[in-house]
N, C-alpha and C positions, 0 to 999 in steps of 0.2 A: 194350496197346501204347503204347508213346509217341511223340515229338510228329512224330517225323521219319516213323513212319507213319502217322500220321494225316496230316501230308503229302501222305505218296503218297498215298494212298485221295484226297484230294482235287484230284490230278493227271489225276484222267480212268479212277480203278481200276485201275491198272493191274496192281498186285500182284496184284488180285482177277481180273482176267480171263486175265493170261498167268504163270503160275506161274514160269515159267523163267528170267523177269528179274530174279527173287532172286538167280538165279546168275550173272548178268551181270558185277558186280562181280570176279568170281573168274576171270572169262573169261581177263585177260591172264595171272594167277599160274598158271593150269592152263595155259598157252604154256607160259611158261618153264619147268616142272617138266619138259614134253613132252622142249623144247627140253635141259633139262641131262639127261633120260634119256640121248637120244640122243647128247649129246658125251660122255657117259664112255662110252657102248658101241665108238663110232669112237674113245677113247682105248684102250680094252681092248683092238680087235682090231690099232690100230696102235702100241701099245706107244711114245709118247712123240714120234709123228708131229707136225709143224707142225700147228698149226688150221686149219679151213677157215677160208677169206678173210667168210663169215657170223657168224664172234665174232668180238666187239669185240678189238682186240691188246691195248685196254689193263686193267690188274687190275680185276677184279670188287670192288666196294664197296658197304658197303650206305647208304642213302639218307641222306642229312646233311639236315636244317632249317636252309636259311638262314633262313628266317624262320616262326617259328610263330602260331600262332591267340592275338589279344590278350584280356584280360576285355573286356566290354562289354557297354553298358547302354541302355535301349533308350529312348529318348525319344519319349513322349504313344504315336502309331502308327506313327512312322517305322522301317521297319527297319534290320536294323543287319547288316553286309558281314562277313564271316569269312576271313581268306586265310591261304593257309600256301606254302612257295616251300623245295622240296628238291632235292638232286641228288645222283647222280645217279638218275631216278625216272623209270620206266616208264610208271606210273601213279599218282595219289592221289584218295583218296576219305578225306570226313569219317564221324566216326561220334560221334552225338549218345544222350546218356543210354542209352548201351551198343548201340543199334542203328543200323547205317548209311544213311547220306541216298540215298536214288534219286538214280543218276545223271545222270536229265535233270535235277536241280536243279544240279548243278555247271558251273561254266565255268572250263574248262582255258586253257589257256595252254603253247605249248611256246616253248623257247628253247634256244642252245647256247651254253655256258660257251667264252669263246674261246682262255681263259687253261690252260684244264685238258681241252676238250672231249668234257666229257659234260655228258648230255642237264640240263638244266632243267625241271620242269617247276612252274606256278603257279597255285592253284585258290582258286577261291572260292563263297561259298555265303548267303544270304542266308537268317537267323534272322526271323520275323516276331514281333509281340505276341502274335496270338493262340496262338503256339507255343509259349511262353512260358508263358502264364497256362494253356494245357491239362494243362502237363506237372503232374504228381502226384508229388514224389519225394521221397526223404528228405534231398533235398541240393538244391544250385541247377541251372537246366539248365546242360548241358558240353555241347561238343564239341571233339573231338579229331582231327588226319587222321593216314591210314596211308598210308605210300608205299611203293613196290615198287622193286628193282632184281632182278640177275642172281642175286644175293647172299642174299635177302631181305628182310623190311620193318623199316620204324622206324618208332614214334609220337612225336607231337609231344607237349606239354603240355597239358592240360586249361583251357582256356578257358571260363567262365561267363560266363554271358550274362542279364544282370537288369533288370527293371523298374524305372526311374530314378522316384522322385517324390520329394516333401517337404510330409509335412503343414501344415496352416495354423496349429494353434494350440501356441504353446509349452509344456515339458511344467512349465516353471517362469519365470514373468517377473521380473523386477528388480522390489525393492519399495525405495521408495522411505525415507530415512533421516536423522534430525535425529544430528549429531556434532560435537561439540566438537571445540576447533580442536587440532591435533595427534594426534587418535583417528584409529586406525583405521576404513577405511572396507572392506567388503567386500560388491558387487551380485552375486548368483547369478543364473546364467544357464543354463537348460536347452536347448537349442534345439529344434525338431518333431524327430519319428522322421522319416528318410530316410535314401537308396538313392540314393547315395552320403552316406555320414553329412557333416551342414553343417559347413560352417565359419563361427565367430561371428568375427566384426566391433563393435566396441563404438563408437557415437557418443558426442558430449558437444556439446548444443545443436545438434546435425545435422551435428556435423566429426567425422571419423575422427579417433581417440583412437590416435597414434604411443608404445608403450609404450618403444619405443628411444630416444627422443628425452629419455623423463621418467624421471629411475630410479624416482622415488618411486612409478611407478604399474605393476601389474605382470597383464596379462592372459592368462598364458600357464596358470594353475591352474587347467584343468578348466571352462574357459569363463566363471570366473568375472574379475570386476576388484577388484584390491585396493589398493586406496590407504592408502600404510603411515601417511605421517602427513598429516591434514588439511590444508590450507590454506584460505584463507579464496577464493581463487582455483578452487577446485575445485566449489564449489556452483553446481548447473546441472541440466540433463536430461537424463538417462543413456538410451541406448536402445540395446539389442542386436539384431545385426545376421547373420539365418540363413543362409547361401547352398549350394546346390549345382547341379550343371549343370541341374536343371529351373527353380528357381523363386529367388526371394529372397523371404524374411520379414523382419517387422518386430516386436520385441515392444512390450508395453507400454512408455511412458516412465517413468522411475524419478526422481525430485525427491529430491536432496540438497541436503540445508542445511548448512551448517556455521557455527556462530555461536560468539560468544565472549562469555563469560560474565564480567558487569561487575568490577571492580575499585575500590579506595578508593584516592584519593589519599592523601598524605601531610595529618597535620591542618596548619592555619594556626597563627599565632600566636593564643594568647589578645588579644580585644580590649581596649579600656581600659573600665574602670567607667563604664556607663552615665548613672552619675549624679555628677554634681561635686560632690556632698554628701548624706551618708547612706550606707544599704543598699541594692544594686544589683546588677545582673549582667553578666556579662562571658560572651563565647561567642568560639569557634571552630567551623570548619567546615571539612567536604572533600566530594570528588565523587567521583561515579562514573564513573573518566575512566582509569582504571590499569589494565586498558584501560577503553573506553564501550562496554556490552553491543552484539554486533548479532547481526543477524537471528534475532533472539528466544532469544538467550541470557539469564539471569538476571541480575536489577539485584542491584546489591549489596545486601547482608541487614546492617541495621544500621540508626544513626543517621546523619545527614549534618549535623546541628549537636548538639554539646554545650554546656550552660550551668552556666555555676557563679556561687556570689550571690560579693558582694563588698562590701567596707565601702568608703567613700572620707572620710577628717578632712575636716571643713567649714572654709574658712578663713574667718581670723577678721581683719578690718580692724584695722590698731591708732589709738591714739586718743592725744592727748598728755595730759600730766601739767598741772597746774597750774603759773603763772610761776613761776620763783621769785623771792628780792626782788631789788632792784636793788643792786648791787655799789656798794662806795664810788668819789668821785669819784674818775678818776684825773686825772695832771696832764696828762692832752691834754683835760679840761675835758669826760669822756662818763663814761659808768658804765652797765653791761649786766645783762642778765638772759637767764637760759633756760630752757626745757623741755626733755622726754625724750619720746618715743612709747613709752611703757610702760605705756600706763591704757587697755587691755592693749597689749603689742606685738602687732604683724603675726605670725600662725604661718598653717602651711599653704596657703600661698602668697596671705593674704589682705594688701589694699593697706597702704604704708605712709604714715604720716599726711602729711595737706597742709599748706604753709604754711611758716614759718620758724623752726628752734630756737634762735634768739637773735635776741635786739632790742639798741638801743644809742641813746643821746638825747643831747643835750648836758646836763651838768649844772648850767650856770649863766645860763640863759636867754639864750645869744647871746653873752653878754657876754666868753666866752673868745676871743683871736685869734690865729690864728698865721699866718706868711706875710703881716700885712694883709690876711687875709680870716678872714671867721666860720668857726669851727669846722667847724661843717653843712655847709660846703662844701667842705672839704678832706679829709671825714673817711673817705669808702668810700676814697682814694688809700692812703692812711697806714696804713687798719686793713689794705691788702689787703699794701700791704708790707711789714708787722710780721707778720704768718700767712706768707705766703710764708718771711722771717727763721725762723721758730719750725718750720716745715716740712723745711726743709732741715739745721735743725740734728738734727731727729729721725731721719734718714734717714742721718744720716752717722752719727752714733752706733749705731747695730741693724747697721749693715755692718762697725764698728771690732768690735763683741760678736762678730758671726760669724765676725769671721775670729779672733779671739782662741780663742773654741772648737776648730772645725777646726782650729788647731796643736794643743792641748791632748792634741786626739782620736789626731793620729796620733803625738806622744811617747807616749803612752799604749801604744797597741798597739805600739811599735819595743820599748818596754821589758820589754811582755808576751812578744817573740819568742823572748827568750833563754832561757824556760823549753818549750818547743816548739809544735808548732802546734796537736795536738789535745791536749785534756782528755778523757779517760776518766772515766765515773762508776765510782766502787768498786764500784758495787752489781751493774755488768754482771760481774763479776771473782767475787761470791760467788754469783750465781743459776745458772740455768740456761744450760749449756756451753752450749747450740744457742746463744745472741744472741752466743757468740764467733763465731760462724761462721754468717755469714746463709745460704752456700751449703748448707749441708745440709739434706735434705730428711728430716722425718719418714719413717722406714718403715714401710708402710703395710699390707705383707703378711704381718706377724705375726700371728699370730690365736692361739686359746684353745679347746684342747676338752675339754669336761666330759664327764665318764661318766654322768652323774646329771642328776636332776632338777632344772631351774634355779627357785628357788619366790619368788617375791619378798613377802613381808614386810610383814602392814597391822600398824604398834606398836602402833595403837588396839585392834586384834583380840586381843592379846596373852594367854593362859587359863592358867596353870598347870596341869598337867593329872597331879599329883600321884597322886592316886587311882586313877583308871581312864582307860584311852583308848580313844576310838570305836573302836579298831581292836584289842584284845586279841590275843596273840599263837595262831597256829591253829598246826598241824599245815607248812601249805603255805605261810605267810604269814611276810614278815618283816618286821617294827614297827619305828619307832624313834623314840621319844616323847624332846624335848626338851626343856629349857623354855619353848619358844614354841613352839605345837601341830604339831610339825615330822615329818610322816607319809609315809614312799614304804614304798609298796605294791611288790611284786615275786614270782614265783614262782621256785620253788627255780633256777630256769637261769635267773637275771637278765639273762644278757645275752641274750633271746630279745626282750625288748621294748626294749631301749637299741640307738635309732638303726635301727630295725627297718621295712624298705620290703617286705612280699611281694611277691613279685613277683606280677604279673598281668595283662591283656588289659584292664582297667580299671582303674587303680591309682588312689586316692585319694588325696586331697590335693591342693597347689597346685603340684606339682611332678610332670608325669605323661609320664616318660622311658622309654624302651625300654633302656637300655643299662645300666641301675646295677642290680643286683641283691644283695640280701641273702636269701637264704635260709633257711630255718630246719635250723639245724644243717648248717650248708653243705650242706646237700643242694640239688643243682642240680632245682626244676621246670621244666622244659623241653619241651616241644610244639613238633612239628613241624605244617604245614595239615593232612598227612594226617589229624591224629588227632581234629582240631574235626568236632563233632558237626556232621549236617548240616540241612537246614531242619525235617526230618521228626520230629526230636529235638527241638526246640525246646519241650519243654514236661516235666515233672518234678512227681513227685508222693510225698505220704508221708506215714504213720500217725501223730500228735499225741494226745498225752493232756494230763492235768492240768500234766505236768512242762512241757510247752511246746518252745520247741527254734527252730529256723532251718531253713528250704527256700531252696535257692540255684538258679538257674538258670545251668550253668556259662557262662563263656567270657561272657557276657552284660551282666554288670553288677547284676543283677535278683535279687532276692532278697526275703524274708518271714521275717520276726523274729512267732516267737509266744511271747510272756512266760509267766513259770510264772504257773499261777492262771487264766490266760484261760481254759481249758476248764475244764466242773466239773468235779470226780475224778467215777473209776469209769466215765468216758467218753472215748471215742478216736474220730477223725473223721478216714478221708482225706483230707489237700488236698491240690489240683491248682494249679498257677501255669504259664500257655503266654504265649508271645510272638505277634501275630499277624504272619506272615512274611508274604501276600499283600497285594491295595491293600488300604490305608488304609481304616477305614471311615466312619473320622472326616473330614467334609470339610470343611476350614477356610473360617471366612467371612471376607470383605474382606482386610485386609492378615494376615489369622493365616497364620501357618504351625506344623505340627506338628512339637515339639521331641526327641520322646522317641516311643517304641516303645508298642502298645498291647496292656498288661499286666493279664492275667486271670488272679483269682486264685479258689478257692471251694473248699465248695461254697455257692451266693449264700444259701441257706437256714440255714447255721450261723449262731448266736449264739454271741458273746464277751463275757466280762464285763469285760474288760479290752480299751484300745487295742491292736491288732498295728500293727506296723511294716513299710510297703514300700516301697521304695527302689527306684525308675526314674532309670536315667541320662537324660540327656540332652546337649541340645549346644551352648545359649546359654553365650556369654560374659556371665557373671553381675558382673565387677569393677565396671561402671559403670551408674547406671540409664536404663538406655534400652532394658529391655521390659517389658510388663505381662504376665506368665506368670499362664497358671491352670491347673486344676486340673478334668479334665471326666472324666465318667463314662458309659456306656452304661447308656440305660434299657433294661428288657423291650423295649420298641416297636423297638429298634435303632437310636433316636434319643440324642443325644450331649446332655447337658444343663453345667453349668458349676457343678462345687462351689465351689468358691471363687478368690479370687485368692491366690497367695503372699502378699502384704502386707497383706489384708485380716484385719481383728478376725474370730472364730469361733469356736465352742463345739462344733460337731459336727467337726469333724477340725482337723490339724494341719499344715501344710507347711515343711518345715525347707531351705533351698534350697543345694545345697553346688555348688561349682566347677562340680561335674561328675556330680553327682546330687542328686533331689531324694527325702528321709525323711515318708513321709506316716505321719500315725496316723493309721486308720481302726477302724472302727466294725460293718460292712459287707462283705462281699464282692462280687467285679464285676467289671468291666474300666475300667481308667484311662489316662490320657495326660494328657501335657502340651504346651501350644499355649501362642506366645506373638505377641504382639501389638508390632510394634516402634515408639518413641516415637520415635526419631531415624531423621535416619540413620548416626548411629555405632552401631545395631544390630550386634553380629555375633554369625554363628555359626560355630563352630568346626565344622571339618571334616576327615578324615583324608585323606592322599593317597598311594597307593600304587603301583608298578609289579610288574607280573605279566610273566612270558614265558613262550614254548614256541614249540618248531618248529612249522612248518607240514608242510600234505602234499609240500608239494615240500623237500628235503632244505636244498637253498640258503636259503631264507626260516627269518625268526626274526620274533614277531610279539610285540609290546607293547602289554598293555591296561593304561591309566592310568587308575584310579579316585579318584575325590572322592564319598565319603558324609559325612553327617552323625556327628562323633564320638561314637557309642556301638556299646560295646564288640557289641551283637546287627547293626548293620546293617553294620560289618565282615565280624562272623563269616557274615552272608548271600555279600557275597564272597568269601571265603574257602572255601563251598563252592561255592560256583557254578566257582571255577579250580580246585579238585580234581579233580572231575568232565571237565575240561576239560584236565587234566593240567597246569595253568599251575604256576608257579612263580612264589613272591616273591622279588624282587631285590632288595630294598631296604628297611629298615624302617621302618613307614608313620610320618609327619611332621603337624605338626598345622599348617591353614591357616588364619587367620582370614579370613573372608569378610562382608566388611561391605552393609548393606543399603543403596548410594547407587546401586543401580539400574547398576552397571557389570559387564560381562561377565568370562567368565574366561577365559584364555588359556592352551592347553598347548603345547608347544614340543619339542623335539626338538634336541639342540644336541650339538657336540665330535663327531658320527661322525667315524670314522676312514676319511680319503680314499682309500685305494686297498685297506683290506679292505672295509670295507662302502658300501653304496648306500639311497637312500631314495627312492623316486618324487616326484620334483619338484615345488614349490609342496606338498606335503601334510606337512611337517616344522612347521608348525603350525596347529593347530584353535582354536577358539575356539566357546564354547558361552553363551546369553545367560543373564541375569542370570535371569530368572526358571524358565529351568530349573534352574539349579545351588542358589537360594533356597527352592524346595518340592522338594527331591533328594529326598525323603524315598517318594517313590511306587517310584521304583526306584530299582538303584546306576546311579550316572554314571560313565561311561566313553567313554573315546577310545585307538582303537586306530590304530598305526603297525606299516608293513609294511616290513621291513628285507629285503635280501637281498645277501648276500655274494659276494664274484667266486667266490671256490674254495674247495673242500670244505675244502681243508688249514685254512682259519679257523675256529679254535676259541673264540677268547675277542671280547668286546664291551663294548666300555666310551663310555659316552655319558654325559650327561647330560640330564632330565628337568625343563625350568623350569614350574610351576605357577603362574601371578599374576593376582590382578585387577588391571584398569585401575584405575588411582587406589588401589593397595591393598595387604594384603601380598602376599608373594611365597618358596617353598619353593624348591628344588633338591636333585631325586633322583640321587643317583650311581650310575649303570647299573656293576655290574665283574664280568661273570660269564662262564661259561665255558657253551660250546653240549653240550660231552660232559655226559654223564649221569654218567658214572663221575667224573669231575674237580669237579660242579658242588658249587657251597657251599650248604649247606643255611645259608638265613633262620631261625633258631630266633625260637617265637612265645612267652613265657612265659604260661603258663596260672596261675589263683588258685591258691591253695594246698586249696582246700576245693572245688577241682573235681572231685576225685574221690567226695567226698562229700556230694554236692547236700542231701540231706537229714539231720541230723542231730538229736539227740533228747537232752533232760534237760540236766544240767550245764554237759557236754560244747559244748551250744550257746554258751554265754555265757561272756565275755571276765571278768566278776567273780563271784569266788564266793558261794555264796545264801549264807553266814550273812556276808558282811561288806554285802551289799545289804541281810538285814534291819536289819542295824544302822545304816544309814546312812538304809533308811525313819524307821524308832523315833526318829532322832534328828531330820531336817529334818522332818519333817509335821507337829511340834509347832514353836507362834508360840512365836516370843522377842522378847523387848522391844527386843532390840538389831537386829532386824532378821534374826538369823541363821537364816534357815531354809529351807524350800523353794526361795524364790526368789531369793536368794542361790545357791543351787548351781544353780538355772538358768543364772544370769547370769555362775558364774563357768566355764561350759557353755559360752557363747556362743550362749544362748539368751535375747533380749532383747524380744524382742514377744510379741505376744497368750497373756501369763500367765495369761488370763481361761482358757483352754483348760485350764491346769494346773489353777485352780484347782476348776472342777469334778467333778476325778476324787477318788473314794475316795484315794488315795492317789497325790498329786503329783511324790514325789521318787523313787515305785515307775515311774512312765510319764517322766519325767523320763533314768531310768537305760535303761528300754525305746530310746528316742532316742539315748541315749549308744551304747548297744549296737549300733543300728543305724549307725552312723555310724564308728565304729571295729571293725567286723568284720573287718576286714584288718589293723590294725596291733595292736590289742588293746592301744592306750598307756594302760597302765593309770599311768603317772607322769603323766600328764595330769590325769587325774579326782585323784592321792593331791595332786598341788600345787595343783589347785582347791580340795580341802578344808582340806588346809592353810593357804592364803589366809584361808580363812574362818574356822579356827580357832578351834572351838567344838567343844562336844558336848554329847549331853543330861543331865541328873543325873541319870535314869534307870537310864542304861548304868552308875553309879559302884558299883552295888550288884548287876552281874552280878560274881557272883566267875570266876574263870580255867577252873576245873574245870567248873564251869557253860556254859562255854560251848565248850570241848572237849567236854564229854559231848551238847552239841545239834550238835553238829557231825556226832560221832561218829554220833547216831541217824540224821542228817539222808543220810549216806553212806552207812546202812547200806538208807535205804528206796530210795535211787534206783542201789542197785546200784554202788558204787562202792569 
């Protein structure tokens, strides 16, 4: 029974003791029934007779709710009052989780409507807690009333009735956040579970945070607060603030710092030379003031003085010369002498000498007189105005010179006029037109395409090669021996490797586009998601003998080069190569993270006698050095050990590290990966970023998941089934991000919807996910998904845009333009390798050069030449420049040498690469001069006939 009889039982039994009062309820509607028996009988026998003056005159209506039963909630043990108010109504009664309330719990109410006069009637009914917590049901408790007229009944609305509280502790509190000034700030806030759900309130230092008053600050997302860009005013105590009609909460407080990280002034001037004589130094300096760090932002990273030396000439005092003799008398009765300061003169700003450069005596002991006085006494008058005389005549002369010049100068040029104003050099008239015309600008978008081989030319290397060349004419091969060892290699359909991109899901090289495709033999490779193998696939396997051959892992990037010779003959061994698609098992220590997929290959018991070659993608940006990548392997135990580093010297394997995969020779079977360790933080890795869509269950909704993995080509294709399964769809084809290691988050965004077809739930048009999840992605793919929903069916197409960026970093943009029909939608085509269909492949057919032009090209570098030309030379003209030590260990260096080549160019097969390499080097051995033509057709001949060809 429920609660409203449990109730009554506890009203005194009464249901239990007088059965009849079940029917009490019914009491008035069993009137009325009575009551309309009887007026249609006295209609019947009176045929359309007035009513008796006992009904009502006016129309029978059935019971209208002015006002019905509110929700409500029940607070601590207070009960809570239930009314409902109809007319016109005879009677009303509630009726609670399907069964009705005993009458003695009701209190009625009559009244008469004055405007319309019928009856009123108004009840109420009072819910307790413990009524509440008794009831047992698969819904909340209700109640509902029913009221009666002439007419019959109406029901009200359904009313719930619940238990108000709000837990104590929140289900997520604010954590507290150091950000840079202008960063993003965003505090999560969950509030307690309650009934009525809280409303948050966000303090700042114990003041209510007005988000209308600040645009910059926005708390309306999901209870969270987001402060778009920092200020320096914004750091303080954040504290979230719970409420509903029982209780208020408090969360934890949350400490935002926001500081500013120091800045360099401009430098000063260099000072002056320390020292007034000699070698010395001289310095400049700036601060840390552009801005001055605070609250614990970073001081500037650098020098705050630099010094550089400096010379300074010593000066040097000058000194005077000796007198010289004295001058004959003249007739004012004196006679002079002088010196010079020349023994040495004053340089470099040293003093100039003291004392007088001329003396003057009288020459006749006194005995001269003029004026009636002695010489000696008249004489500084007379000498001072004969200099004065001798001065002014000099000064008047140098001013007569200069103006005589000046006329000279300008008859000069009047006369020059009449032939015109500029001179022309001839030589501008016979060079080059452009210096006629300064305005024209070179053009610059001419350019030059060669069909061929570009081979550039050592004179030193220069061989005549008269006789025989490394390269004798085959069946399939076309030579062309010049007189400078001038060799392009090509098979009978040359233009298969001229200019030649397979396409593929990994493409190689420094240039790794979705959109350009060459084909072979314009046959379009083309893969749609449906047709990528799904995780279950991820592994490939196949029968190897003596001839050797390649195992590819499709769609992956992954593959295993096994060189002819590495098996003994007469023996054939299956290998297996799987990717591991679940966690990691490798766990990185300290700042490592793993770069590359973990790639098993075996069986781990086979022996090789020769290097094989395996190629793991991975996803460091390799251009600049700033990781220390290695190279680790899984013991027996399932513990990860560390073969080598890429850069490090070694004799048991090899790491050859490309753009975007790295080429190991091994020795060994096992399982490998690559971890890298990053040295700066201009660390990055490359990452892909892609948008998937597909309807939801509700027809309105369209739903976008935007993923960021690590770019290699297998943790893709792990996406790719994951949205098949899932029925998604690619919009857009996937972009490459770089994501740098400076510790800053990434940002996805949602941008351009179109305003009145589509809609996005408010504040959630962008996500943001931290640095160190998106830095080890590599556990699983990363994704963030947006829930779009459209006004009306009729919208068919959606076009947005997708921004992807880190803070401080780059930044991608996906163009959303698809259509929601199935039947209209554009299929993403995915290009698959060329050699996806044939994972495993055996003999010849594997390798990109043919076995008799590789034996020749062994015969000829594994033997030393004095010029240097051999082995390693064709390494280096490889692009293979460190740890030769490796090479030089094997039987045969220029056979594992070609092994690497192979591996490296399995997709382009540029075999004009390797003929201009050798070219370059431009040698051969005198060996090869004494294979005659026939000789070496007829080993060809055998050579096709044992491997089936």
């Amino acid at each position: 029974m429920g609660r409203a009889a449990a109730a009554g039982e506890g009203a005194g039994g009464a249901r239990r003791g007088l059965p009849w009062l079940q029917w009490l309820p019914w009491l008035p509607w069993l009137g009325m029934c009575f009551w309309a028996a009887g007026a249609a009988a006295a209609r019947g026998t009176d045929n359309g007779e007035v009513l008796p003056e006992s009904i009502p005159s006016a129309p029978g209506t059935l019971p209208h709710f002015i006002e019905e039963p509110d929700d409500a909630y029940i607070i601590k043990s207070n009960p809570i009052a239930l009314r409902c108010k109809a007319r016109p109504a005879m009677q009303i009664f509630f009726k609670c989780n399907g069964e009705w309330v005993h009458q003695n719990e009701h209190v009625s109410e009559e009244s008469l409507d004055e405007s319309s006069g019928l009856k009123v009637r108004e009840v109420f009914i009072n819910v307790t807690r413990q009524q509440v917590e008794d009831f047992h049901g698969p819904e909340d408790y209700w109640c509902q009333c029913v009221a009666w007229s002439h007419l019959g009944t109406s029901k009200s609305r359904k009313a719930s009735v619940r238990i108000a509280y709000l837990r104590k502790n929140f289900e997520q509190d604010p954590q507290g956040r150091e950000v840079p000034i202008e960063g993003m700030i965003v505090l999560h806030c969950r509030p307690p579970e309650g009934v009525p759900a809280a409303e948050v309130e966000w303090l700042k230092n114990e003041e209510p945070i007005d988000s209308e008053q600040d645009e910059n600050i926005d708390t309306r997302a999901d209870h969270n607060l987001i402060i778009r860009q920092a200020r320096l005013s914004d750091s303080g105590n954040y504290t979230c603030m719970a409420a509903n009609i029982v209780a208020k909460r408090r969360s934890l407080s949350a400490t935002v710092v926001v500081y500013v990280n120091g800045g360099w002034s401009s430098w000063t001037e260099w000072s002056a030379c320390n020292v007034r004589c000699g070698r010395g130094w001289q310095k400049r300096s700036r601060t840390c003031t552009n801005p001055a760090p605070l609250n614990g932002g970073a001081f500037c990273e650098g020098m705050s003085v630099q010094k550089i030396t400096c010379t300074s000439l010593c000066p040097v005092d000058g000194s005077w010369e000796v007198w010289s003799e004295w001058s004959v008398c003249s007739p004012e009765c004196e006679h002079l002498r002088i010196r010079e300061c020349t023994a040495p003169p004053p340089r470099n700003g040293g003093k100039f000498c003291e004392g007088l450069s001329q003396e003057s005596e009288n020459c006749t002991d006194g005995l001269c007189i003029l004026d009636k006085k002695p010489l000696h006494e008249i004489k500084p008058q007379s000498i001072e105005n004969a200099s004065d005389i001798a001065l002014y005549s000099g000064l008047g002369a140098a001013v007569v010179a200069v103006a005589v010049l000046v006329i000279g100068v300008t008859l000069y040029r009047r006369s020059q006029s009449d032939y015109g104003v500029d001179v022309i050099d001839s030589s501008a008239l016979t060079g080059n037109s452009l210096l006629l015309n300064s305005s024209m600008q070179p053009d610059l978008t001419v350019s030059r395409t060669y069909s061929g081989p570009i081979c550039l030319q050592d004179p030193l290397d220069k061989e005549l090669m008269t006789e025989s060349s490394l390269f004798n004419p085959l069946s399939d091969i076309k030579v062309k021996v010049q007189s400078s060892f001038m060799v392009s290699l090509g098979v009978s359909e040359r233009a298969e490797y001229h200019g030649k991109n397979h396409p593929g899901t990994f493409p190689h090289g420094n240039n790794r586009n979705f959109s350009t495709v060459h084909p072979r033999n314009k046959t379009p490779y083309l893969q749609n998601l449906s047709s990528l193998p799904t995780r279950t696939e991820l592994r490939t396997t196949g029968v190897f003998g003596h001839l050797g051959g390649r195992l590819v892992m499709p769609n992956t990037g992954v593959s295993l080069l096994i060189p002819h010779g590495a098996i003994p003959e007469e023996n054939s061994w299956e290998i297996y190569m799987s990717i591991n698609q679940g966690e990691p098992s490798l766990q990185a220590d300290g700042s490592e993270v793993l770069l590359s997929p973990e790639v098993t290959c075996g069986p781990p018991d086979m022996i090789v006698t020769t290097p094989f070659a395996l190629t793991i993608p991975h996803c460091a940006d390799v251009s600049s050095e700033h990781w220390n990548i290695h190279l680790k392997k899984r013991t027996q135990q399932g513990t990860w050990e560390e073969v080598m580093s890429v850069e490090d010297e070694s004799t048991s394997c090899y790491c050859l590290l490309d753009p975007f995969a790295c080429h190991v020779l091994l020795d060994s079977f096992g399982t490998y990966a690559l971890t890298g360790e990053p040295i700066t933080d201009c660390a990055v890795k490359q990452l892909k970023v892609a948008v998937f869509g597909c309807m939801s269950c509700n027809s309105l909704d369209y739903n976008l998941r935007v993923y960021c993995v690590d770019n290699t080509p297998c943790a893709f294709q792990e996406v790719v089934s994951d949205e098949r399964h899932q029925g998604g769809q690619l919009l857009e084809e996937p972009k490459l991000l770089h994501f740098k290691g400076n510790t800053f988050s990434l940002q996805i965004s949602v941008l351009d919807i179109p305003p009145f077809l589509w809609r996005i739930k408010p504040f959630t048009a962008c996500q943001e996910v931290p640095f160190s999840r998106v830095w080890c992605s590599n556990r699983q793919p990363l994704h963030c998904a947006f829930s779009l929903e459209r006004y009306t069916p009729t919208t068919t197409q959606l076009s947005c845009k997708i921004c992807i960026r880190q803070l401080k970093g780059h930044e991608q943009i996906l163009q959303v333009q698809t259509s929601i029909l199935e039947s209209e939608r554009e299929t993403i085509t995915f290009f698959a390798q060329e050699d996806s269909t044939f994972p495993a492949q055996t003999g010849p057919r594997a390798f990109k050069i043919p076995y008799s032009i590789r034996q020749r090209i062994c015969a000829t570098f594994d033997t030393p030449n004095a010029k240097g030309k051999d082995w390693q030379m064709l390494a280096q003209k490889n692009s293979i420049n460190r740890n030769l030590s490796y090479f030089a260990t094997q039987s045969s260096p220029s056979a594992v040498i070609l092994n690497l080549w192979e591996a490296r160019h399995q997709h382009d097969g540029d075999l004009d690469s390797l003929a201009c390499a050798l070219e370059e080097i431009g040698r051969t051995h005198t060996k090869l001069s004494n294979i005659t033509e026939s000789q070496l057709d007829e080993a060809d001949f055998n050579y096709s006939r044992q491997n089936g060809l």
